[in-house]
N, CA and C atoms as an extended XYZ file, in Angstrom:
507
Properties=species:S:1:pos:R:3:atomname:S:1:resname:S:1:resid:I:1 pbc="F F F"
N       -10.540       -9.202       -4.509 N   UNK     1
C       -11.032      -10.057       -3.446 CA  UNK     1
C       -11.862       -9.258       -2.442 C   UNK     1
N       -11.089       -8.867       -2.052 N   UNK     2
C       -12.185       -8.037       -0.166 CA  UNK     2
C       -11.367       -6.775        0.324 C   UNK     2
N       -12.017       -5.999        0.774 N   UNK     3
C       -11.226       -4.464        1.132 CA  UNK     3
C       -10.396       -5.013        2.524 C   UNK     3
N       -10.802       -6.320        3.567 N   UNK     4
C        -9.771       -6.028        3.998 CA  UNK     4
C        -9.258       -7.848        4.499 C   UNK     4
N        -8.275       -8.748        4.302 N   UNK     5
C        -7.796       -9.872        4.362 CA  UNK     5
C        -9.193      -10.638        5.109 C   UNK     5
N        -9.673      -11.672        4.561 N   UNK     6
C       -10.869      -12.645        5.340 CA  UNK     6
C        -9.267      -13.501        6.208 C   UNK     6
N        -9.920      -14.038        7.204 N   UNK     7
C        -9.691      -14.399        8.726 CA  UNK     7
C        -9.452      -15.883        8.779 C   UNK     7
N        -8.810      -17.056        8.924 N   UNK     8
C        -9.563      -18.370        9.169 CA  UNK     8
C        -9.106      -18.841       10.159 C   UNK     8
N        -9.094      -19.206       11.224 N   UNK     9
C        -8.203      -19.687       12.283 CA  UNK     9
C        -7.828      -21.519       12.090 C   UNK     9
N        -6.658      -21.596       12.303 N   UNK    10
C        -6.364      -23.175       12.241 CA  UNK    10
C        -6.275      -23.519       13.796 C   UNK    10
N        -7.015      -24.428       14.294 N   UNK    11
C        -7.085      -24.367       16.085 CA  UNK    11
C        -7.491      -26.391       16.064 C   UNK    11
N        -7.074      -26.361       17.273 N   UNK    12
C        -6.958      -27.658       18.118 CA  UNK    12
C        -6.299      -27.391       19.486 C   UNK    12
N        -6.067      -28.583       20.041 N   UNK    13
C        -5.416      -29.012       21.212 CA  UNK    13
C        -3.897      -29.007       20.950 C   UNK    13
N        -3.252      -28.506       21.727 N   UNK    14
C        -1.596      -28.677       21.322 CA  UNK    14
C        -1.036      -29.557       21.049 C   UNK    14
N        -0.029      -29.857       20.036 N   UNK    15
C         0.680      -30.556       19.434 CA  UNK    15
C        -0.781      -31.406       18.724 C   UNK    15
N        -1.408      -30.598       18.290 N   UNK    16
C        -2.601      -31.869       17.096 CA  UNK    16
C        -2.210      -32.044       15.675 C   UNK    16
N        -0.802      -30.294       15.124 N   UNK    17
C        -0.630      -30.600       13.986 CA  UNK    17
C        -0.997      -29.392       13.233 C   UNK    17
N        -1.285      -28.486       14.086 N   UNK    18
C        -1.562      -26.916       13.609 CA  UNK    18
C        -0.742      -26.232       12.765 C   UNK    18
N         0.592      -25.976       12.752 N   UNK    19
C         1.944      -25.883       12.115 CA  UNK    19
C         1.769      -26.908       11.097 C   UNK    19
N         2.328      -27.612       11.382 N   UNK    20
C         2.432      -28.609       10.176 CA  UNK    20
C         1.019      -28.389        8.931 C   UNK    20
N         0.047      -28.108        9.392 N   UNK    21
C        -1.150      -28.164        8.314 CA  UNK    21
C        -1.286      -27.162        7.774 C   UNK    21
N        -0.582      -25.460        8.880 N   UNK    22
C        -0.770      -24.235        8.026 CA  UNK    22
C         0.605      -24.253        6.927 C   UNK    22
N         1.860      -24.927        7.572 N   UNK    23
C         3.069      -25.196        6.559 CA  UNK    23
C         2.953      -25.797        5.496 C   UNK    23
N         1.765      -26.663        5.259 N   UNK    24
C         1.694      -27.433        4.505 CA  UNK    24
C         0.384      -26.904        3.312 C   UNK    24
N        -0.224      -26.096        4.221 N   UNK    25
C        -1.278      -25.143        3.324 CA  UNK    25
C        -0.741      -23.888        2.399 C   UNK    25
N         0.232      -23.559        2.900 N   UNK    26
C         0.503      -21.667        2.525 CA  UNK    26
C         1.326      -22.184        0.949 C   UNK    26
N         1.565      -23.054        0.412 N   UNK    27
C         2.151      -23.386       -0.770 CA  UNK    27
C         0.863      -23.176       -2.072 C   UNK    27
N        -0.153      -23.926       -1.571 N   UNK    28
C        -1.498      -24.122       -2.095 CA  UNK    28
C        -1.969      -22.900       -2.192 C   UNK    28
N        -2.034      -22.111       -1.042 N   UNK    29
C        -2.687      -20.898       -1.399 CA  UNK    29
C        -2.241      -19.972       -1.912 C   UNK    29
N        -0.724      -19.976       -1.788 N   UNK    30
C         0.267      -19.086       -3.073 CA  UNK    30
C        -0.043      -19.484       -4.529 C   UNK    30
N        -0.252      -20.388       -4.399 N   UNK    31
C        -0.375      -21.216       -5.876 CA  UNK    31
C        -1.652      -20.926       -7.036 C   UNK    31
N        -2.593      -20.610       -5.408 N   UNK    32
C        -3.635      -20.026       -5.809 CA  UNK    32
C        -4.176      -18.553       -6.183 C   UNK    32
N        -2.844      -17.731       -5.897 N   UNK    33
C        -2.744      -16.288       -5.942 CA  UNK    33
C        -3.361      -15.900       -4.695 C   UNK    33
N        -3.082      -16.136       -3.648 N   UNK    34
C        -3.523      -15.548       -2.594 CA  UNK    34
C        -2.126      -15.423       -1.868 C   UNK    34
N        -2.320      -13.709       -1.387 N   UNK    35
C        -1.401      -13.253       -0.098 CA  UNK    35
C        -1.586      -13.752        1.503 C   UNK    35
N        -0.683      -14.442        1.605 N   UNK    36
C        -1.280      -15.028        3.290 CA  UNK    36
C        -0.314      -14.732        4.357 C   UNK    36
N        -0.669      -14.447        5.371 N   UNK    37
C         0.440      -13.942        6.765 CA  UNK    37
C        -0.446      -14.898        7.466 C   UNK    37
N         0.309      -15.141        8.798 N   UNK    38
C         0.309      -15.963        9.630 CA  UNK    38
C         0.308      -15.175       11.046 C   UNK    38
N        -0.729      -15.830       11.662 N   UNK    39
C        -0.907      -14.815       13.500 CA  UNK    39
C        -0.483      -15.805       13.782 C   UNK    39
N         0.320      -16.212       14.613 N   UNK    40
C         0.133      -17.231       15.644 CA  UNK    40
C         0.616      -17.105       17.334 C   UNK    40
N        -0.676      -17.860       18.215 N   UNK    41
C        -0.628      -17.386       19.540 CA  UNK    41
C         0.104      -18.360       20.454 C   UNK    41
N         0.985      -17.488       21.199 N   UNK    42
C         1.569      -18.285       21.996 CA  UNK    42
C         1.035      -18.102       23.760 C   UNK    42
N         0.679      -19.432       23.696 N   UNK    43
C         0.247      -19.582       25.449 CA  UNK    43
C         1.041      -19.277       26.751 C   UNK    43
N         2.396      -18.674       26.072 N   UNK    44
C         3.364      -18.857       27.360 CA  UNK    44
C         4.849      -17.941       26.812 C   UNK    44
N         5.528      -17.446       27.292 N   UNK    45
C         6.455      -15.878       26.648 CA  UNK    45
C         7.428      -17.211       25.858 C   UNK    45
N         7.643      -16.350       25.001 N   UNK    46
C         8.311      -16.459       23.374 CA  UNK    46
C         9.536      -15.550       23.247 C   UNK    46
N        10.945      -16.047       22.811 N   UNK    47
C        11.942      -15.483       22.986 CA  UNK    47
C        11.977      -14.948       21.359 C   UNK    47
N        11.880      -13.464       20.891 N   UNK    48
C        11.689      -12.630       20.413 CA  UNK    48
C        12.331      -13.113       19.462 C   UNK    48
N        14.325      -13.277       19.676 N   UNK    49
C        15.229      -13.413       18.668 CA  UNK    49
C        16.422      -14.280       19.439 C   UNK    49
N        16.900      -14.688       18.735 N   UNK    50
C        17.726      -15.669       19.284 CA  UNK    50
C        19.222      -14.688       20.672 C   UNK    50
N        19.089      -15.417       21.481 N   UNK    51
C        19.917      -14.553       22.737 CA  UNK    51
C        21.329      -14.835       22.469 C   UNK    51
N        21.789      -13.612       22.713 N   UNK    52
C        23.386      -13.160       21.660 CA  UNK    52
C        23.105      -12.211       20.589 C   UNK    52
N        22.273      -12.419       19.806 N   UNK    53
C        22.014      -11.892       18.797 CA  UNK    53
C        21.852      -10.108       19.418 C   UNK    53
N        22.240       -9.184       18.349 N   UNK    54
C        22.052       -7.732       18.592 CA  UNK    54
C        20.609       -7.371       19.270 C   UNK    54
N        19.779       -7.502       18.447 N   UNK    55
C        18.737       -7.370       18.553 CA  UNK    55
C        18.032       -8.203       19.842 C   UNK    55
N        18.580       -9.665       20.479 N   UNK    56
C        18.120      -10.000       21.413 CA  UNK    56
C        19.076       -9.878       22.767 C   UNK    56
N        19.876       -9.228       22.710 N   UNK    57
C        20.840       -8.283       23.646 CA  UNK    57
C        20.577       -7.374       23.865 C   UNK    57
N        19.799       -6.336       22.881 N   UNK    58
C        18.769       -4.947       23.413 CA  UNK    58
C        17.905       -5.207       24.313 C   UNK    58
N        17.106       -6.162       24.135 N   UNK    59
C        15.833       -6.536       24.289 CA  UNK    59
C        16.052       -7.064       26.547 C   UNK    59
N        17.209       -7.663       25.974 N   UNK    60
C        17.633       -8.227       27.302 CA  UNK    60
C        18.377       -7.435       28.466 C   UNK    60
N        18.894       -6.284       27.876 N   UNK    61
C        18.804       -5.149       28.389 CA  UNK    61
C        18.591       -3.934       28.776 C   UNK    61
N        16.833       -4.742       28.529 N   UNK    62
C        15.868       -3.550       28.701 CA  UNK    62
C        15.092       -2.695       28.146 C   UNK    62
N        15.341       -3.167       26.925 N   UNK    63
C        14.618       -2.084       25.678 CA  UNK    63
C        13.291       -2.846       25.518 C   UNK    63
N        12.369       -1.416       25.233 N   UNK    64
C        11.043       -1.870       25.310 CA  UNK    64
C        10.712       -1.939       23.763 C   UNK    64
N        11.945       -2.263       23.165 N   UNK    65
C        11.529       -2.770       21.559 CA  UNK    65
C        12.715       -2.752       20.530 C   UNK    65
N        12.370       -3.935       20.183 N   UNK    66
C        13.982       -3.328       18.736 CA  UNK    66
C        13.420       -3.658       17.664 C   UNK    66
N        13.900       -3.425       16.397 N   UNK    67
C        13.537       -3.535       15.351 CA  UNK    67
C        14.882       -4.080       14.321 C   UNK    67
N        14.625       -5.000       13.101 N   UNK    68
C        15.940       -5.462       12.871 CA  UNK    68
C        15.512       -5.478       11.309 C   UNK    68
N        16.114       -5.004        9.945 N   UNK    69
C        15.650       -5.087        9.195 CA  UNK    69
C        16.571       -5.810        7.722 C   UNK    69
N        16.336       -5.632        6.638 N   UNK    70
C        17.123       -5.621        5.483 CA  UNK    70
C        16.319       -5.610        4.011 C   UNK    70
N        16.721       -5.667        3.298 N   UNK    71
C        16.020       -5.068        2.191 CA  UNK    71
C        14.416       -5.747        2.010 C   UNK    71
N        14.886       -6.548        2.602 N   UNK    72
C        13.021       -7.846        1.888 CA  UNK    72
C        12.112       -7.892        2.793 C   UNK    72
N        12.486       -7.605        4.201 N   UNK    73
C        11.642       -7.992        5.280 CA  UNK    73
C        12.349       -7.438        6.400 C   UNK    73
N        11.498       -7.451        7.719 N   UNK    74
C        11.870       -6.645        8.793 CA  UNK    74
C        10.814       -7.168       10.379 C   UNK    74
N        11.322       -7.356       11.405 N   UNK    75
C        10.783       -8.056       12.301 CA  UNK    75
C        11.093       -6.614       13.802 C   UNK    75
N         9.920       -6.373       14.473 N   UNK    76
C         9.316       -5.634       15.235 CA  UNK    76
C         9.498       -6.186       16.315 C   UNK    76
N         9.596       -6.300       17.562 N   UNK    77
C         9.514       -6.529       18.648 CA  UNK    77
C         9.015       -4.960       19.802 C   UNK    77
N         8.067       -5.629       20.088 N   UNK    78
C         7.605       -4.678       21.503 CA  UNK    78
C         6.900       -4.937       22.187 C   UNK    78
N         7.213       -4.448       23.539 N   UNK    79
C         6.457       -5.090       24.767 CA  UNK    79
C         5.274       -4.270       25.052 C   UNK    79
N         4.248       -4.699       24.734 N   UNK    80
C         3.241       -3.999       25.128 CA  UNK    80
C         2.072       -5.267       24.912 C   UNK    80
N         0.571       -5.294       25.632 N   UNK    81
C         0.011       -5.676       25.009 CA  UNK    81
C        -0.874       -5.729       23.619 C   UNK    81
N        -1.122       -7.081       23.230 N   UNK    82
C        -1.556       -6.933       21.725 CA  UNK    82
C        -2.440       -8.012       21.849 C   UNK    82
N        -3.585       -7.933       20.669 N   UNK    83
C        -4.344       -8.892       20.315 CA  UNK    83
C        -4.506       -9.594       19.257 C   UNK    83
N        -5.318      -10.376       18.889 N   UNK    84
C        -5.339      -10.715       16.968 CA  UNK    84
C        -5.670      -10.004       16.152 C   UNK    84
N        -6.243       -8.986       16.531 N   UNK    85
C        -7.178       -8.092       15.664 CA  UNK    85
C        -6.526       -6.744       15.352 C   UNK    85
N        -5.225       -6.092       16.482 N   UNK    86
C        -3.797       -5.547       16.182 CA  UNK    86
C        -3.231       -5.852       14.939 C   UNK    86
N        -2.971       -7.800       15.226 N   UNK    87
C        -2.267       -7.941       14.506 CA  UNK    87
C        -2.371       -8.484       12.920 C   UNK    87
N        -3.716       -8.605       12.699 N   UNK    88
C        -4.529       -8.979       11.492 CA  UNK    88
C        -4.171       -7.836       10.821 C   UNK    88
N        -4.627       -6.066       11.525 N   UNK    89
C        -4.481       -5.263       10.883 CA  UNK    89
C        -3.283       -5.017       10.436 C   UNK    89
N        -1.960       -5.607       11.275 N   UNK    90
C        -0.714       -5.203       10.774 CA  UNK    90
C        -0.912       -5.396        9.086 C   UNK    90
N        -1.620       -6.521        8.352 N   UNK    91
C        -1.649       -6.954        7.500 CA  UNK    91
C        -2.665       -6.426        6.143 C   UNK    91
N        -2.774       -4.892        6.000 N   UNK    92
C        -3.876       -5.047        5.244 CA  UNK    92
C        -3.747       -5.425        3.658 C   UNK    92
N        -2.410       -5.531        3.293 N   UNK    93
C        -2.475       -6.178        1.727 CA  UNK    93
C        -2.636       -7.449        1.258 C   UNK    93
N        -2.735       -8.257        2.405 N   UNK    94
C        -2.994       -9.809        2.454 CA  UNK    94
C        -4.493      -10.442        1.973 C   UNK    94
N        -4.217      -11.041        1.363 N   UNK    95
C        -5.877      -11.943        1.003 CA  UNK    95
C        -6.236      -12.494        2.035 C   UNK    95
N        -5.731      -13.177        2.885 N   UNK    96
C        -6.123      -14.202        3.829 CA  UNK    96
C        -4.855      -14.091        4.885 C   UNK    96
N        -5.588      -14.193        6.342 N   UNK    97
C        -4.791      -14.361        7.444 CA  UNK    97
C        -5.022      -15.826        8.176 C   UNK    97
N        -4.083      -16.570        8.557 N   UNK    98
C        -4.419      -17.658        8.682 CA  UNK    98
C        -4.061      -17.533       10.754 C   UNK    98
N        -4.856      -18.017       11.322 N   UNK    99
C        -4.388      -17.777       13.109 CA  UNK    99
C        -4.237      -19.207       13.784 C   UNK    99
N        -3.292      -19.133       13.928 N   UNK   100
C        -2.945      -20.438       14.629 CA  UNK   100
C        -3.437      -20.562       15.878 C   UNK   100
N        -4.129      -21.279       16.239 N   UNK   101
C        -5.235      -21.556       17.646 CA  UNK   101
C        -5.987      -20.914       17.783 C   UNK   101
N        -6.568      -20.457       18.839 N   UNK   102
C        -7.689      -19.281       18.533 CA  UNK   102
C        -9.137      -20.397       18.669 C   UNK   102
N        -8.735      -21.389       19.266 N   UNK   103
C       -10.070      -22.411       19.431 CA  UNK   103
C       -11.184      -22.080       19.829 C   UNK   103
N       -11.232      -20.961       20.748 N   UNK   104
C       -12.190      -20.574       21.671 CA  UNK   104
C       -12.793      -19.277       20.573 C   UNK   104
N       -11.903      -19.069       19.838 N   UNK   105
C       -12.493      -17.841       19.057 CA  UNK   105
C       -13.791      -17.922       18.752 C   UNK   105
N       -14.156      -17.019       17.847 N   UNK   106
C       -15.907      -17.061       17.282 CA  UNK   106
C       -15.671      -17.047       15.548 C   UNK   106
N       -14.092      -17.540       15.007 N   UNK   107
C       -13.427      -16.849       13.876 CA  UNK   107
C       -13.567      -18.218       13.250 C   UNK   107
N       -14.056      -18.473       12.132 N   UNK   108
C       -14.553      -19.228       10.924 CA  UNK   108
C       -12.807      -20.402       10.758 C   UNK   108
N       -13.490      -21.736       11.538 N   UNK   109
C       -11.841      -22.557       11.876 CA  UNK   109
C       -11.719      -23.842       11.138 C   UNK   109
N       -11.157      -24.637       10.908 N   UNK   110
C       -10.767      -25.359       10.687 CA  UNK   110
C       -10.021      -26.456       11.866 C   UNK   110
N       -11.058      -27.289       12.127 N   UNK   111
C       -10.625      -28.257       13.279 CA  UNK   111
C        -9.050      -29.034       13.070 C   UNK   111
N        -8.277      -29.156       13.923 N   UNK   112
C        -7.246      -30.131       13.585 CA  UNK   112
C        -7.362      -31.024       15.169 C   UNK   112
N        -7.872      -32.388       14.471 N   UNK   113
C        -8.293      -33.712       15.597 CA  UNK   113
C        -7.141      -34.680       15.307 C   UNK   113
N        -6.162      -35.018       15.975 N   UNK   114
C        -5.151      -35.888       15.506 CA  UNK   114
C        -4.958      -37.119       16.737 C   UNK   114
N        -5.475      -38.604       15.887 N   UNK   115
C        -5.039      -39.717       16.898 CA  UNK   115
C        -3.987      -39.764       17.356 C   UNK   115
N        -4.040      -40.033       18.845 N   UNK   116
C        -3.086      -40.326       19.794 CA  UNK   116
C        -2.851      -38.875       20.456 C   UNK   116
N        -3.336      -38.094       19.820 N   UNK   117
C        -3.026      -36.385       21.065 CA  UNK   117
C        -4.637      -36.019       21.285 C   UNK   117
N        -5.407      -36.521       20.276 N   UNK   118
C        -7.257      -35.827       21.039 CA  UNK   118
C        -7.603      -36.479       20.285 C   UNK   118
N        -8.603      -36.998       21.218 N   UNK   119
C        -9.786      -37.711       20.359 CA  UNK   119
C       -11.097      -37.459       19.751 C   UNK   119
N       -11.497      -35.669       20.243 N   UNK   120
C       -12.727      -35.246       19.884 CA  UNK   120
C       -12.268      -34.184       19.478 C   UNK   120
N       -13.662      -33.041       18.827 N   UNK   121
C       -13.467      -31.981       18.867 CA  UNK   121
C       -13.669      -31.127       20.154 C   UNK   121
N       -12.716      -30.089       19.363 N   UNK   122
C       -13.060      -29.047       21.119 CA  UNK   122
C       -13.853      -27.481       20.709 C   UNK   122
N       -13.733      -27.122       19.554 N   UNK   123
C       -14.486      -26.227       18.841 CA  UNK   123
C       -15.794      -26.162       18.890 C   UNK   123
N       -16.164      -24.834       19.255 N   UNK   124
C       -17.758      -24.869       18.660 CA  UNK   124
C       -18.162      -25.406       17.074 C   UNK   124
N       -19.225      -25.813       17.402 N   UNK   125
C       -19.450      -26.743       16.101 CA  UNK   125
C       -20.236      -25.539       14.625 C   UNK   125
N       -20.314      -24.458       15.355 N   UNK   126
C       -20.602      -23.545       14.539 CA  UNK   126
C       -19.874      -22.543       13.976 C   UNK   126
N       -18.544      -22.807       14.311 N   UNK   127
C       -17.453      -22.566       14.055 CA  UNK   127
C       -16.617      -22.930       12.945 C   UNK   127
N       -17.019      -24.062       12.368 N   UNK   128
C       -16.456      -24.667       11.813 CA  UNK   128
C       -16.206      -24.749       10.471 C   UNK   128
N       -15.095      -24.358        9.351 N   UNK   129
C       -15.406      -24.742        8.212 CA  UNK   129
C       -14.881      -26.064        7.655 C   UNK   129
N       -14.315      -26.653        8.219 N   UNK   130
C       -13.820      -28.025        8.296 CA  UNK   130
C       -13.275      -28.737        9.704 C   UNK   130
N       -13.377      -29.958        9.396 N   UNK   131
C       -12.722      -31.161       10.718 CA  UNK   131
C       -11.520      -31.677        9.457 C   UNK   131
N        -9.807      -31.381       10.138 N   UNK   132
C        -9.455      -31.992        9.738 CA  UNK   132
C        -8.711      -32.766       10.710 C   UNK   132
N        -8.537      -34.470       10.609 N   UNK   133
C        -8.513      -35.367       10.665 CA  UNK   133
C        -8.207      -36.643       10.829 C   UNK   133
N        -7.478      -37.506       11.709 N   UNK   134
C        -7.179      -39.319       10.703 CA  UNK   134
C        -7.689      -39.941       11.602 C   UNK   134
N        -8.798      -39.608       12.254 N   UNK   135
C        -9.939      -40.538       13.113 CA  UNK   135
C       -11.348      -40.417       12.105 C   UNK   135
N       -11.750      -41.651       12.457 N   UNK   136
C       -12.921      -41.745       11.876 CA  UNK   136
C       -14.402      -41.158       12.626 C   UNK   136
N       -13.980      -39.429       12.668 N   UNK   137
C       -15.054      -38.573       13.628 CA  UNK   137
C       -16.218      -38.493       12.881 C   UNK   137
N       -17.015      -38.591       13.340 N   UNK   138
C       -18.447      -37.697       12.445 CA  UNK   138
C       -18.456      -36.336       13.269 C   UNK   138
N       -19.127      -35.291       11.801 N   UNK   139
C       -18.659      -33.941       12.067 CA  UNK   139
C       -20.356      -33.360       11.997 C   UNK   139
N       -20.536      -31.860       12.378 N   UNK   140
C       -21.571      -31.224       12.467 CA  UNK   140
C       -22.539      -31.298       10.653 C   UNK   140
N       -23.676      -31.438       10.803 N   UNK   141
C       -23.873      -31.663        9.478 CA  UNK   141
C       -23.548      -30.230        8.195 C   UNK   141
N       -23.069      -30.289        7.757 N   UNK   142
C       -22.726      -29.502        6.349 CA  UNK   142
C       -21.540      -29.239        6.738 C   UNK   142
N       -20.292      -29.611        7.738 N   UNK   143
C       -19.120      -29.723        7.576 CA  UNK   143
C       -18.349      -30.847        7.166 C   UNK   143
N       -17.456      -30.350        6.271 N   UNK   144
C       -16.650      -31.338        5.358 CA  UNK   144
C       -15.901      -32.132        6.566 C   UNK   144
N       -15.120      -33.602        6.842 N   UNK   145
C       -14.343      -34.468        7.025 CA  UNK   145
C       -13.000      -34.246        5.951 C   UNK   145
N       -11.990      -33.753        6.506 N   UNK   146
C       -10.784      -34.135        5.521 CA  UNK   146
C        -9.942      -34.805        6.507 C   UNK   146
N        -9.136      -35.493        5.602 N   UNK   147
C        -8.132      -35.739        5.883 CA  UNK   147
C        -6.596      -35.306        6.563 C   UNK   147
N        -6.090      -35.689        7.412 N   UNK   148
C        -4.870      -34.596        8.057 CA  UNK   148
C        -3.784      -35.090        7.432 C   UNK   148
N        -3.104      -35.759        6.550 N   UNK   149
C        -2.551      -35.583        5.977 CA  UNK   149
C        -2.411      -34.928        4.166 C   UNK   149
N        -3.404      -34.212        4.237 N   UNK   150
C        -3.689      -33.626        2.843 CA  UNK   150
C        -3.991      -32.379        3.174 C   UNK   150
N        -3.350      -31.294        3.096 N   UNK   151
C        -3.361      -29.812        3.208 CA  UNK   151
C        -3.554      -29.359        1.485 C   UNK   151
N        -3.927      -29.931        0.976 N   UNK   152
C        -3.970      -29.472       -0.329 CA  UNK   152
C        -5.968      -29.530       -0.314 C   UNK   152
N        -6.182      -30.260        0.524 N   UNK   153
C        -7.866      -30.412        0.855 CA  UNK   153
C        -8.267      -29.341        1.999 C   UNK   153
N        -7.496      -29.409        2.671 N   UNK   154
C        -7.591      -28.100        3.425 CA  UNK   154
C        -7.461      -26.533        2.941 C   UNK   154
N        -5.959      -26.415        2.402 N   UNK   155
C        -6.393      -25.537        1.577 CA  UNK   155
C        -7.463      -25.031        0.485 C   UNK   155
N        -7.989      -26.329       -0.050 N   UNK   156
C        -9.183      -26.101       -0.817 CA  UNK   156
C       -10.376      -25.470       -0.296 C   UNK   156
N       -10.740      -25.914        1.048 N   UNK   157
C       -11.869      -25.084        2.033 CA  UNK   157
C       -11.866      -24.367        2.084 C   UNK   157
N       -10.104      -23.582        2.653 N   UNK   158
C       -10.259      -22.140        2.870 CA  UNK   158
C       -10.610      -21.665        1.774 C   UNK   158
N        -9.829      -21.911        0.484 N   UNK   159
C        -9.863      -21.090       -0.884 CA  UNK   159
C       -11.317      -20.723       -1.279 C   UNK   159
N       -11.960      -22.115       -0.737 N   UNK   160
C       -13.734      -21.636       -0.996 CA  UNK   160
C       -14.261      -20.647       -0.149 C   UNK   160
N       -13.808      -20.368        1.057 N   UNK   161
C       -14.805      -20.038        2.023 CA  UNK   161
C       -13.730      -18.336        1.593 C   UNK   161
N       -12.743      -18.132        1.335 N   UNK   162
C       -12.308      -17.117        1.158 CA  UNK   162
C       -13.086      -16.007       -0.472 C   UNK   162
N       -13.071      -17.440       -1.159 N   UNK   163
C       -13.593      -16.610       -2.763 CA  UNK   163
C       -15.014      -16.439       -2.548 C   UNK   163
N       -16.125      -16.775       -1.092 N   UNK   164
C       -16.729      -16.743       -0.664 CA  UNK   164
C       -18.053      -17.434       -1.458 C   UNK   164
N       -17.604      -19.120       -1.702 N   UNK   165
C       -18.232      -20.144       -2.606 CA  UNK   165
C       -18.915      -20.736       -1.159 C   UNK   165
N       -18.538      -20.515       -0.026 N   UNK   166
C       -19.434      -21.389        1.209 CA  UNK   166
C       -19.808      -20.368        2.236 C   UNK   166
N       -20.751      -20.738        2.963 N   UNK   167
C       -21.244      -19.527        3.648 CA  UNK   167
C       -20.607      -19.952        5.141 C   UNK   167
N       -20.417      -19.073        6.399 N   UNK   168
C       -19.801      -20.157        7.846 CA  UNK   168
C       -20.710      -19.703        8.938 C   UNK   168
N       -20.921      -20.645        9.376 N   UNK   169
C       -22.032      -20.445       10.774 CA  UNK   169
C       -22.862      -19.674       10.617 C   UNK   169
């Protein structure tokens, strides 16, 4: 594929359905032989590990990091600042990094517009490798319209724009 994971950000307005569409994507793209990790940004502090827990009892008393592991996987905590581009690199054996919000980014996105929480887009329109959807929006010309309940169409975009079958902005 690529020397180092291609990028796609999944972004909207909160609660549009961002989660739900990358949860509903990462099956598809396994399926497809692609390695995928997940950035996702939080607007407001995030409780590390559940409080009680060892690891979130360090943390709460003061430690500027714990680490908690076991044979398959292993989760980092540290206070310092970080960005997406930190944490993309955490990832270099991955095919694809998928970033949850990141609207304002300049990073090749995938709109999520969902009736009854937004009614437009908020993305640059050159941004875009898809609008996904269940309003009847018209989108920038040569971007696809999908559907928001079909992450199997979504995933299909990325898979193109990753095997690098579409060109972005």
């Amino acid at each position: 594929m690529r020397s180092s994971p291609a990028v796609v950000a999944v972004s909207g307005v909160k609660n549009s359905g961002k989660t739900t569409l990358i949860e509903g994507m990462l099956p598809h793209l396994a399926a497809a032989g692609l390695s995928v990790a997940v950035v996702k940004h939080d607007g407001h502090t995030f409780l590390p590990d559940v409080p009680g827990t060892d690891t979130g009892r360090f943390l709460a008393a003061g430690a500027m990091g714990a680490a908690i592991f076991d044979g398959e996987k292993f989760q980092l905590v540290k206070r310092q600042a970080v960005d997406e581009a930190a944490l993309i690199a955490q990832f270099p054996q991955a095919d694809l990094v998928l970033l949850e919000g990141f609207k304002h980014s300049s990073r090749p996105k995938l709109e999520v517009v969902r009736g009854g929480n937004s009614s437009t887009p908020v993305c640059d329109p050159a941004t875009l490798l898809a609008l996904v959807t269940d309003l009847p929006l018209p989108a920038p010309p040569g971007v696809p319209v999908l559907p928001l309940g079909d992450p199997a169409a979504a995933a299909a975009a990325v898979l193109e724009y990753v095997k690098g079958g579409r060109e972005h902005g």
